[in-house]
C-alpha positions as CSV (number, residue, x, y, z in Angstrom):
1,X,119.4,115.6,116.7
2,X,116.1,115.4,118.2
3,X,113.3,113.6,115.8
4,X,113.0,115.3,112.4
5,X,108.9,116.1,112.6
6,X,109.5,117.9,115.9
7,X,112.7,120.1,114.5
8,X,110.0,120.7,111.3
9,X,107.3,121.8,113.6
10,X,109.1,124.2,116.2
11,X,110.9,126.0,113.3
12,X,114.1,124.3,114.0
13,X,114.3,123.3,110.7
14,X,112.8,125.7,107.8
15,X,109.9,124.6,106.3
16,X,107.1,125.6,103.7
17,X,104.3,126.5,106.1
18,X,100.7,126.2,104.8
19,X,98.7,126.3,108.7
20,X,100.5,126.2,112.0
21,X,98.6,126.9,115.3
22,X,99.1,125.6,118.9
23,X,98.8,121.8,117.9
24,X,100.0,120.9,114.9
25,X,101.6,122.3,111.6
26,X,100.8,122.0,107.4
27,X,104.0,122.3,105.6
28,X,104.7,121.2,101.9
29,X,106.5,117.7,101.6
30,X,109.9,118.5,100.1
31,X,109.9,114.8,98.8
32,X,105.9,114.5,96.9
33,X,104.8,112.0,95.1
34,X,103.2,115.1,93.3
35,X,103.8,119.0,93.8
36,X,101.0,119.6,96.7
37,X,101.7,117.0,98.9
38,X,101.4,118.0,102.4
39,X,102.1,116.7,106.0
40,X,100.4,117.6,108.8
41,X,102.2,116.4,112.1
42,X,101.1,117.3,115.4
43,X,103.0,119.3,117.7
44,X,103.0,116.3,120.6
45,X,105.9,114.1,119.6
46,X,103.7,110.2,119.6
47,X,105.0,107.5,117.0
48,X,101.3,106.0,116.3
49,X,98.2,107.9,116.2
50,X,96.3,106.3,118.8
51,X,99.2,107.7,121.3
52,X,97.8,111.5,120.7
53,X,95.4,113.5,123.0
54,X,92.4,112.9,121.7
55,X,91.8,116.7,121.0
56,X,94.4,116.8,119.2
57,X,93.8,113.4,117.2
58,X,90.2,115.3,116.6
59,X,92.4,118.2,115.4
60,X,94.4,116.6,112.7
61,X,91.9,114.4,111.3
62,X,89.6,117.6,110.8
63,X,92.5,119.1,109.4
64,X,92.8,116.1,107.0
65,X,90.1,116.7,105.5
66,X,90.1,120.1,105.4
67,X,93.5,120.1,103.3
68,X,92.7,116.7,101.4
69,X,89.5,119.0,99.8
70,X,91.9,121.9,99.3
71,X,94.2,119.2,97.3
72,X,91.2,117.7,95.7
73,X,90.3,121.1,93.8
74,X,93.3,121.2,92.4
75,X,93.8,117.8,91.4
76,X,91.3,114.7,90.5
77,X,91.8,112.2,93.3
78,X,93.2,112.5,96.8
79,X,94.9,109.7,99.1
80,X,95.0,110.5,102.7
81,X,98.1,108.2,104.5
82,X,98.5,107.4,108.0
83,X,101.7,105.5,108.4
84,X,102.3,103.7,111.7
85,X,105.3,101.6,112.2
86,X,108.1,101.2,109.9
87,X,106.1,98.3,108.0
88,X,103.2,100.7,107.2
89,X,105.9,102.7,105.7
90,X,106.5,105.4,108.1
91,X,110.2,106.8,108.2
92,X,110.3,108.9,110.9
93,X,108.8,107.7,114.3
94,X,106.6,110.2,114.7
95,X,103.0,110.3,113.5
96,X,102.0,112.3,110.6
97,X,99.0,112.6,108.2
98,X,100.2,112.5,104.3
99,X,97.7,114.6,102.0
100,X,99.2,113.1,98.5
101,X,98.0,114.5,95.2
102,X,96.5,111.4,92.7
103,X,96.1,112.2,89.0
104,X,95.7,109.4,86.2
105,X,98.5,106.8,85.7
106,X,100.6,108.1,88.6
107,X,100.8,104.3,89.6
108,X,104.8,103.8,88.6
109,X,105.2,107.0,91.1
110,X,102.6,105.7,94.2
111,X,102.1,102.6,95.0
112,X,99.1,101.3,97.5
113,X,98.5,97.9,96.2
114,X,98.1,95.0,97.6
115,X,97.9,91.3,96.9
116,X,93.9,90.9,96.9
117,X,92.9,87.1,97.6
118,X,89.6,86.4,98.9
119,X,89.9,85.1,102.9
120,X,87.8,81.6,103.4
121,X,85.4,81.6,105.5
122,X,87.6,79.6,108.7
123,X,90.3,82.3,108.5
124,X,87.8,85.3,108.3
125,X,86.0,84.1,111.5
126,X,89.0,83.4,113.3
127,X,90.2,87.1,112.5
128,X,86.8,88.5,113.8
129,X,87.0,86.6,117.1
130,X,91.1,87.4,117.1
131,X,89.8,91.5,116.5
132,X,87.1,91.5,119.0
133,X,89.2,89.8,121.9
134,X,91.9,92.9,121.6
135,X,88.8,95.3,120.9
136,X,86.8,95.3,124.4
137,X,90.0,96.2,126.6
138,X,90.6,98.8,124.1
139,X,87.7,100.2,124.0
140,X,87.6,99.8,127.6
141,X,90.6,102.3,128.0
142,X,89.6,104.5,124.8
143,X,86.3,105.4,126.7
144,X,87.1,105.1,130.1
145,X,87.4,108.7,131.9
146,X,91.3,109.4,132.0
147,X,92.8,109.8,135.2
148,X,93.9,113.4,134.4
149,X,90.1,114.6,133.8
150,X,88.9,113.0,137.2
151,X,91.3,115.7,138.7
152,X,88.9,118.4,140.5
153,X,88.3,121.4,138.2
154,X,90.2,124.5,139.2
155,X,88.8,127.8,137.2
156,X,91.7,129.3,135.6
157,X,90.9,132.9,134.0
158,X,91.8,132.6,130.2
159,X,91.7,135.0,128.0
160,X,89.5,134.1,125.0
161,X,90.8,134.3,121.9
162,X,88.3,135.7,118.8
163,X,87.3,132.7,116.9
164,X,88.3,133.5,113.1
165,X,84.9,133.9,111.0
166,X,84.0,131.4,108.2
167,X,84.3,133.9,105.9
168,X,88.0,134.8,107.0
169,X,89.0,130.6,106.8
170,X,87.1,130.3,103.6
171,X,89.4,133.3,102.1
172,X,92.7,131.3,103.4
173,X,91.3,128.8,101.7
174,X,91.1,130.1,98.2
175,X,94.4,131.6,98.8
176,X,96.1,128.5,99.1
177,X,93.9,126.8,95.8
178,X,94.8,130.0,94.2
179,X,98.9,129.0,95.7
180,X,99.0,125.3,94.8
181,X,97.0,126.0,91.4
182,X,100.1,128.6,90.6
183,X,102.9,126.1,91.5
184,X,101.6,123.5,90.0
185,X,101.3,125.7,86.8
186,X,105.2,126.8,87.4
187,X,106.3,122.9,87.6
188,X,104.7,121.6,84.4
């Protein structure tokens, strides 16, 4: 079977579809921490986010936020989880963005703690220097014109497609509040 997120967002495997567009796809999590939770997984099968396009890493972190306010209407605290690598907790290797419902003393059912001791100072400037040696290469590459986009231009004739109004996204909106507000009535 190919990877899970990929059969989820061609339709392979049925889903409960919030958003879908050329990119990427909002469906329900079948397994939530709280009814709500969402993933949104881009279309391009990458294992880590830094591996996406970046217009399409652009697209899911707007989206991210679009559907972690959505969430955060209907309940009182939001956590927005980026998984990469099986130690960050991510079980299928390919990237997703977790929208997860928080409400008060939902700690026994998520848990995002972590042992909290204060760094000394000789192990927090050896870190910085350790961070900044792998950040100028990086950067180097993340800013650095691709060698796809130094390819001359050719003028292709697309057809434009009519950019939905704010009014139009703002009514989707309410519609899915409206949506989650009425499950989440129906499961307590």
């Amino acid at each position: 079977m190919e990877c899970l997120f990929c059969a989820i967002a061609s339709g392979q495997i049925p889903s409960y579809k919030i958003y879908e567009d050329n990119d990427l796809v909002v469906v329900l999590d079948i397994y939530p921490a709280h009814p709500g939770q969402l993933l949104i997984i881009p279309k391009q099968h990458v294992t880590f986010i830094w591996e996406l396009d970046r217009e399409i890493l652009h697209k899911i972190l707007e989206a991210s936020v679009i559907f972690a306010k959505v969430i955060g209407s209907i309940y009182p605290s939001v956590t927005i989880y980026i998984p990469n690598g099986p130690y960050a907790g991510q079980r299928v290797p390919h990237v997703a963005i977790y929208i997860i419902p928080r409400q008060e003393n939902d700690q026994n059912k998520i848990v995002m703690e972590w042992a909290r001791e204060k760094l000394d100072d000789n192990t927090a400037k050896e870190w910085v220097e350790k961070i900044k040696n792998y950040l100028d290469p990086i950067l180097d590459q993340w800013l650095a014109p691709k060698q796809k986009e130094a390819k001359p231009e050719v003028k292709e004739e697309k057809e434009e497609k009519p950019k939905e109004d704010v009014k139009d996204i703002k009514q989707k909106i309410e519609a899915i509040k409206k949506w989650f507000l009425d499950l989440n009535d129906t499961n307590q």
